[in-house]
C-alpha positions in Angstrom: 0.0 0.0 0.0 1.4 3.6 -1.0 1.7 5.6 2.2 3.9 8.4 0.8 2.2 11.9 1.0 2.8 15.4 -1.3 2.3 18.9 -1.1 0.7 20.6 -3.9 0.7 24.0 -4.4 -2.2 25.8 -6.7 -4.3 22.6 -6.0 -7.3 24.3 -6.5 -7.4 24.4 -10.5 -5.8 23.9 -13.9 -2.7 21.4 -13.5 -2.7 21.6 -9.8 -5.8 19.9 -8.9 -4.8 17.8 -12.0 -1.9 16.9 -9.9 -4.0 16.1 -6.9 -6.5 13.6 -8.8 -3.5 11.7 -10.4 -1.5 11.0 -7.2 -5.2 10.2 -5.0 -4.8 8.2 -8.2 -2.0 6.5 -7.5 -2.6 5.8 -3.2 -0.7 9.1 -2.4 -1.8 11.3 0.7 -2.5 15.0 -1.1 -2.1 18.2 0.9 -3.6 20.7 -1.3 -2.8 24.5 -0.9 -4.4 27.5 -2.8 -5.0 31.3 -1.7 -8.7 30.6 -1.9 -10.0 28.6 1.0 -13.6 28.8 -1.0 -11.9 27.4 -3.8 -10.1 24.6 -2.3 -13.2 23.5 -0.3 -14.2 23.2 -3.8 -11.6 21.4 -5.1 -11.8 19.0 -2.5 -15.1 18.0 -3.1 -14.3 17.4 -6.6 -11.2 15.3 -5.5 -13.1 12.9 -2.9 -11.6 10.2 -0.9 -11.6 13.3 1.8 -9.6 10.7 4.1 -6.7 11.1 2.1 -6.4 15.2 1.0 -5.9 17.9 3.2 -6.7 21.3 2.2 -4.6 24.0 4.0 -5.2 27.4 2.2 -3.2 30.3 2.5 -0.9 32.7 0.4 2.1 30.4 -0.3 3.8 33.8 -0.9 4.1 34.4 3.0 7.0 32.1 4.9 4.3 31.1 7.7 2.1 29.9 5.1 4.9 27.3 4.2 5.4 26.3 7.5 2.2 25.4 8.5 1.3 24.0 5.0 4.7 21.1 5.9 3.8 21.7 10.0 -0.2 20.5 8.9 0.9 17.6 6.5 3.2 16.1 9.1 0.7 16.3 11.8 -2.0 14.5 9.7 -0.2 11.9 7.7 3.3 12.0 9.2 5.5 13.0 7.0 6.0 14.8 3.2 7.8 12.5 1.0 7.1 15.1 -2.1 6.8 18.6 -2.6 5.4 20.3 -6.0 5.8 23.8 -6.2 2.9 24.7 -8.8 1.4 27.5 -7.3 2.2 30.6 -10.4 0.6 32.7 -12.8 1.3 33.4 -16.6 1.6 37.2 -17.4 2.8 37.5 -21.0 2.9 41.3 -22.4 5.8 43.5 -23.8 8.5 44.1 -21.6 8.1 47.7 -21.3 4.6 47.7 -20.0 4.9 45.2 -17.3 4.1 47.6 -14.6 5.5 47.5 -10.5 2.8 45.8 -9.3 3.0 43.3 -12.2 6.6 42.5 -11.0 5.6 42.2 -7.6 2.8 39.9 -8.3 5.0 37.6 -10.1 7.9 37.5 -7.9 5.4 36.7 -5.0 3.4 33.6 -6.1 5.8 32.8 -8.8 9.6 32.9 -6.9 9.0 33.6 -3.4 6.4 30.9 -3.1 8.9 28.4 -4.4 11.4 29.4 -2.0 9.6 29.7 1.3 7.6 26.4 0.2 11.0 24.4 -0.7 13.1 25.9 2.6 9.9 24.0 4.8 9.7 20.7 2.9 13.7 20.6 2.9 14.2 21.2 6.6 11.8 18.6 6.9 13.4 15.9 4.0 17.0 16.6 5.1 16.0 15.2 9.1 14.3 12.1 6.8 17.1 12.2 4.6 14.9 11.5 1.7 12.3 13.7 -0.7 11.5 15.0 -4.0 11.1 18.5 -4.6 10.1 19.2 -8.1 9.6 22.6 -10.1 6.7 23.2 -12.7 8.9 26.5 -14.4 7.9 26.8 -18.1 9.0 25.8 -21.6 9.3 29.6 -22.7 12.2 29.7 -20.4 13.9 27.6 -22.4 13.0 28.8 -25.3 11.4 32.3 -25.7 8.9 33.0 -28.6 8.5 36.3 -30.4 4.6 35.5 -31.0 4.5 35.3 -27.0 6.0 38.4 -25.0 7.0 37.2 -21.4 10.6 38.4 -20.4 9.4 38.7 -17.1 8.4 35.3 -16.9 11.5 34.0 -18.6 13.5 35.8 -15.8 11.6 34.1 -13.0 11.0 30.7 -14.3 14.3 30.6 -16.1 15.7 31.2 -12.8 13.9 28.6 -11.0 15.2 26.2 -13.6 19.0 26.8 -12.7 17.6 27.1 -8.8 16.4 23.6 -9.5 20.1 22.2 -10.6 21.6 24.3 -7.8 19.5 22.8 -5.2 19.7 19.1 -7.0 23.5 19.3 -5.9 22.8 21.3 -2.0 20.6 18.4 -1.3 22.2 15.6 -2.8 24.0 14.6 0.5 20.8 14.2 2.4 19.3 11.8 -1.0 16.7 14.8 -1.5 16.1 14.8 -5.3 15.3 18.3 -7.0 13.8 18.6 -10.2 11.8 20.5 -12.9 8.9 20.2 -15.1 8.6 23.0 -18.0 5.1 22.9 -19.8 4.5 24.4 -22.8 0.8 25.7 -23.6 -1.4 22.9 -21.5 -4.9 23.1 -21.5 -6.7 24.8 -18.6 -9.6 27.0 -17.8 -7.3 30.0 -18.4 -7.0 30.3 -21.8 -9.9 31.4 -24.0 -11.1 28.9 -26.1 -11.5 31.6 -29.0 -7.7 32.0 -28.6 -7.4 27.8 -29.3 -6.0 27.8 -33.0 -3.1 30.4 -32.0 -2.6 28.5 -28.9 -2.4 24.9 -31.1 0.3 26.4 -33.7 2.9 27.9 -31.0 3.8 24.2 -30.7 5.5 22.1 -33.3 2.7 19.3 -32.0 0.5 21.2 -33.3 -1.8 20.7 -30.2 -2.1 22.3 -26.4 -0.9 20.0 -24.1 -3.3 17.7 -21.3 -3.0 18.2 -17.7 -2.5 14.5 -18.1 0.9 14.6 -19.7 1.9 17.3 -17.2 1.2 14.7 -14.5 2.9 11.8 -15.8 5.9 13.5 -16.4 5.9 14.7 -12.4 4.6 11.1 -11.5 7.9 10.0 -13.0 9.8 12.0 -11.4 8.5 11.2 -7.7 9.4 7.7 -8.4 13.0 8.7 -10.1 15.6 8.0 -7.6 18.6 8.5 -9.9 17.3 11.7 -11.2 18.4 14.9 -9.7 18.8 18.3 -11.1 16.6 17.9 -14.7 14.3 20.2 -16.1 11.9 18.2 -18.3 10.2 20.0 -21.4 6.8 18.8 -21.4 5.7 21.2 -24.3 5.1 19.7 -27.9 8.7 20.1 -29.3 8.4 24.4 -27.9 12.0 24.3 -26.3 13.8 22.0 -29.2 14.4 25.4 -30.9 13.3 28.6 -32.8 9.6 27.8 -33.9 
């Protein structure tokens, strides 16, 4: 019987509370965190089997939020054994009009979430001397696209993606895995479905991506025990090169 547990940040739509339903899925204990307690109470009806998800909302932005979110998990199931920092918004415009709060808004939920999140599970992993942290960053970071203006979120996410070798190698010592996922375009309620034909040609595929394949690929990589320090495009061929 799986007994392992994971922390999933932004469970309470799009790929995170596609993330939840695949590991219920597969036997995992979910603790779900969003900035919406409404919303998560939501999600977790959707989700079920209530004996084994946690929701613990709060703004994952804010370092207390982190600690309880591992401090909550370990009290109820006993330990994390998987952290996916998820939680993140897409804010593609021209560099010059990203305004301050713009910038603030995506260095809170998109970096500072990540960090404060990954500092609580890895106090935790590194007494357990095992874990898997895993990034969801994003395809454009490896390969930006003039049809799609996002420098910002090239900055951050391209950023996370060397954070994520970095920390592969901190955390190495104390068997603590550290890895990435970077989606392309993926299918979720926050694209407009008029926009579906531009959205299906910015990838050599030729077709958005499912939540499905976003959670295979970080299936895999909670299972991957000689894996440390990759960032997997999971985009339709996005990041192979100019397109």
């Amino acid at each position: 019987m799986n007994n392992r547990t994971v922390v999933i940040t932004g469970a309470s739509s799009g790929i995170g509370l596609g993330l939840a339903k695949a590991y219920l899925a597969q036997g995992f204990n979910v603790v779900g965190n969003a900035r919406s307690a409404e919303r998560l109470a939501e999600a977790a009806e959707q989700l079920g089997g209530a004996d084994r998800f946690l929701d613990v909302a709060g703004d994952i932005a804010q370092p207390d939020t982190a600690v309880e979110l591992i401090e909550r998990a370990v009290e109820r199931f006993g330990k994390v054994d998987v952290l996916v920092n998820n939680a993140g918004f897409f804010l593609p415009k021209p560099f010059i009009d990203y305004s301050v709060d713009d910038l603030e808004s995506l260095l809170a939920t998109n970096l500072k979430g990540v960090v404060y999140a990954s500092q609580a599970a890895a106090r935790h992993m590194i007494e357990r001397r095992q874990g898997h942290i895993i990034n969801i960053t994003a395809s454009i970071a490896l390969q930006p696209n003039l049809a799609v203006p996002a420098a910002l979120q090239v900055l951050i996410k391209g950023g996370l993606n060397q954070a994520t070798r970095a920390l592969a190698l901190e955390l190495s010592p104390f068997n603590i895995k550290v890895n990435a996922v970077a989606p392309g375009i993926v299918d979720t309620p926050m694209h407009d479905p008029a926009a579906r034909d531009f959205l299906n040609g910015l990838q050599p595929a030729g077709r958005v991506g499912r939540i499905e394949e976003i959670a295979d690929a970080v299936l895999y990589l909670s299972d991957a025990d000689f894996t440390t320090g990759a960032v997997l495009p999971v985009d339709g061929g996005m990041s192979v090169g100019k397109w």
